[in-house]
C-alpha positions as CSV (number, residue, x, y, z in Angstrom):
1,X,-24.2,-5.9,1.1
2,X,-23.0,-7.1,-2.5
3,X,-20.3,-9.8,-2.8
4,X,-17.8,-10.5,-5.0
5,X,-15.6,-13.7,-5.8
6,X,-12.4,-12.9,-6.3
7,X,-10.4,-16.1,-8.4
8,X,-7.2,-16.5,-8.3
9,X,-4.9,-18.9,-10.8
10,X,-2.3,-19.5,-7.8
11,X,-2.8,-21.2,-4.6
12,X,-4.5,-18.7,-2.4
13,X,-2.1,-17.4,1.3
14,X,-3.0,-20.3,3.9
15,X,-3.5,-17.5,6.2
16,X,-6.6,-15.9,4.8
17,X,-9.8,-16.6,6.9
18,X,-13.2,-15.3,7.4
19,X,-13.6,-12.0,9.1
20,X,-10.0,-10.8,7.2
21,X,-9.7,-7.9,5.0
22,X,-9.0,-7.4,1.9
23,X,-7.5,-4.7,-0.5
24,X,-5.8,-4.1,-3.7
25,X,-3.8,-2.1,-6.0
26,X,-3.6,-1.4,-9.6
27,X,-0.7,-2.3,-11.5
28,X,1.7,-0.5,-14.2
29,X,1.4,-2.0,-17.7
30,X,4.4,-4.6,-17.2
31,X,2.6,-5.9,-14.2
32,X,3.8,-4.9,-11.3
33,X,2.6,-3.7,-8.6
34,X,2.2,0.5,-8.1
35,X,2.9,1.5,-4.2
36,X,2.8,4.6,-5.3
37,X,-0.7,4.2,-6.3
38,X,-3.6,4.1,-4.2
39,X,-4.9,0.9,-1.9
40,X,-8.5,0.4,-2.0
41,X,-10.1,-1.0,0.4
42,X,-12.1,-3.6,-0.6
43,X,-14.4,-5.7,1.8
44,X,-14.1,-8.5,3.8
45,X,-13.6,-11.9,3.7
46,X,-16.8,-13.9,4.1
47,X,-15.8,-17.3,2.2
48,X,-12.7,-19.0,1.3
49,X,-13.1,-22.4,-0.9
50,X,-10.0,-23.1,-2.6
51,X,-8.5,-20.8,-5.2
52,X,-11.7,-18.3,-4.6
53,X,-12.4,-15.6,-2.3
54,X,-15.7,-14.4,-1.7
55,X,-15.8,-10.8,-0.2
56,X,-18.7,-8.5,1.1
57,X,-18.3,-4.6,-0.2
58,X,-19.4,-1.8,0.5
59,X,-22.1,-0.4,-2.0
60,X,-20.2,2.1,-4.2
61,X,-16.9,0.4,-3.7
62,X,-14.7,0.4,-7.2
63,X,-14.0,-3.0,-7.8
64,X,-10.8,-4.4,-8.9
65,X,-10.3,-4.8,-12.4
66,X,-7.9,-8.1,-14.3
67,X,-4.6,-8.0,-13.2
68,X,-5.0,-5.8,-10.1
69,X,-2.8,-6.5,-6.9
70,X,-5.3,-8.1,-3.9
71,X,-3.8,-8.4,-0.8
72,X,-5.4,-9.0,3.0
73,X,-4.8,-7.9,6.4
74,X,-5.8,-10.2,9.5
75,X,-8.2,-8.6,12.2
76,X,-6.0,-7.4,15.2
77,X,-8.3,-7.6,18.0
78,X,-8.8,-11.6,17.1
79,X,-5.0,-12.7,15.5
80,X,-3.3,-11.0,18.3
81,X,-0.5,-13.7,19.8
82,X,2.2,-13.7,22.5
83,X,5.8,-13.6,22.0
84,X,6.8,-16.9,19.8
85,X,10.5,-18.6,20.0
86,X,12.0,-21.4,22.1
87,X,14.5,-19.4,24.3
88,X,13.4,-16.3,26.2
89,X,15.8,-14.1,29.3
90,X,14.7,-11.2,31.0
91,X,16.1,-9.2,33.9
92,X,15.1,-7.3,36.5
93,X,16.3,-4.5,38.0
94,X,16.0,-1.9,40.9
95,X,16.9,1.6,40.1
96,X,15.6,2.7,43.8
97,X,18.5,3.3,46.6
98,X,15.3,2.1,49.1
99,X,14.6,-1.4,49.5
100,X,11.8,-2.9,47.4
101,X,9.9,-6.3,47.6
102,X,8.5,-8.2,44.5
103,X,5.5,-9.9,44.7
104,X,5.0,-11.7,41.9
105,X,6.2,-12.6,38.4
106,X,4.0,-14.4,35.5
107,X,5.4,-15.5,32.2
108,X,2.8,-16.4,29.7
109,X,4.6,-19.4,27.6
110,X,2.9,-21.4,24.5
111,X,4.2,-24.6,22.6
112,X,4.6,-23.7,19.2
113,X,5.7,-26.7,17.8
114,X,6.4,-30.1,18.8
């Protein structure tokens, strides 16, 4: 597959990593971004090294020209994460007019910051 480095004048998202994908827009004359337009899909991520992305395409792809909006979206089989916070309450209930025994409860807890 053909690559392409995309270079950008701003810092580049922290976020972006291999494996992500990316896409992008074309904007109006003033420079700003058309949501009514179309989003391409473009390729994915394969390198990033600073203020340059370098993304694999599919052959017959239409590139993005000068100016074009890029934006990326994280794979969601890999970047999927549990529920984030520092306070959490639940309850539990019994709708049944029989009695019912619980067996077991899990709670799957991270430390997101320290």
């Amino acid at each position: 597959m053909p690559t392409i480095n995309l270079v950008f004048q701003n810092p580049i998202n922290v976020s972006v990593q291999n494996g992500d994908t990316v896409y992008y827009t074309v904007t109006s004359v003033n420079g700003i971004h058309n949501t009514a337009g179309a989003i391409v899909e473009l390729g994915e991520v394969i390198k990033v090294n600073g203020n340059t992305l370098e993304v694999f395409y599919a052959p017959g792809t239409a590139l993005p020209s000068l100016g074009d909006f890029i934006m990326f979206a994280k794979d969601r089989s890999v970047n999927m994460s549990s529920l984030l916070g520092y306070y959490a309450k639940f309850r539990i209930r019994n709708n049944s007019t029989t009695e019912a025994e619980m067996y077991s409860i899990s709670v799957d807890t991270i430390e997101s910051s320290k």
